[in-house]
N, C-alpha and C positions, 0 to 999 in steps of 0.2 A: 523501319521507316513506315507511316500510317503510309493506306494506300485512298486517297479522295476520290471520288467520283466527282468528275467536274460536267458540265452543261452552258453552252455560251450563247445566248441570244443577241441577235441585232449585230452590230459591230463586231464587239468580241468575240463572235462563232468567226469572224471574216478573216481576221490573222492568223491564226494559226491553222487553219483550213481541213475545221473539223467542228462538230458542233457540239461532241459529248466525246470523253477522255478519262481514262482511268489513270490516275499520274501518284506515285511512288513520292512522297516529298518528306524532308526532314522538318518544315516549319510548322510552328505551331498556333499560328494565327490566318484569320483571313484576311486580314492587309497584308501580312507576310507570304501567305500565298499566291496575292496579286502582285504585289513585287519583284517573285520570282515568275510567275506568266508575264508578265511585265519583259522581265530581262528575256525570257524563253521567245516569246512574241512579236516582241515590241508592240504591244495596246498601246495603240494610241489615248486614250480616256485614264483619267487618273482615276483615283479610287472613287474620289468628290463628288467624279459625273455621275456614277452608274451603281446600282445597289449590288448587295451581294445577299443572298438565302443561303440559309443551312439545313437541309432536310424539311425543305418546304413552307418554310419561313423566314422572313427578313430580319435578318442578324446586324448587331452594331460587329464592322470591323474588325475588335478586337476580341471578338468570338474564337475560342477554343476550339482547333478542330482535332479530331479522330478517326483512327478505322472505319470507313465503312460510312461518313459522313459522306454527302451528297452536295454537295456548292454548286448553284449556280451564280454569274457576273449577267449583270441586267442593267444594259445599256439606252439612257432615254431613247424613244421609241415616237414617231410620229404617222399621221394617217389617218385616214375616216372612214 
């Protein structure tokens, strides 16, 4: 099982009450990884609301992930 470095800003750091997580998963996408923090969680924000990075770039969803990969969930954000 790849092992992800995950990273949760705004909202998403708020659920699961931690803000960076090393997480052991069998999926092999990053919608599928949110689906299962999802179930893990319960995030409230579907995938729709809030972007997702893959080692430091913003990835479409149905990005591949691996070993050693980096995901951050990037939840809109407001303030001046």
């Amino acid at each position: 099982m790849p092992r992800i470095e995950l990273a949760y800003f705004a909202q998403p750091g708020e659920q699961p009450g931690r803000r960076v997580e090393t997480r052991a998963t069998s999926v092999s996408t990053a919608a599928a990884l949110h689906e299962e923090l999802c179930a893990a969680y319960g995030f409230a924000l579907p995938a729709g609301q809030i972007r997702v990075a893959v080692n430091a770039a913003f990835r479409p969803w149905n990005r591949r992930l691996k070993e050693g990969d980096h995901a951050v969930f990037i939840a809109p954000v407001s303030g001046g």
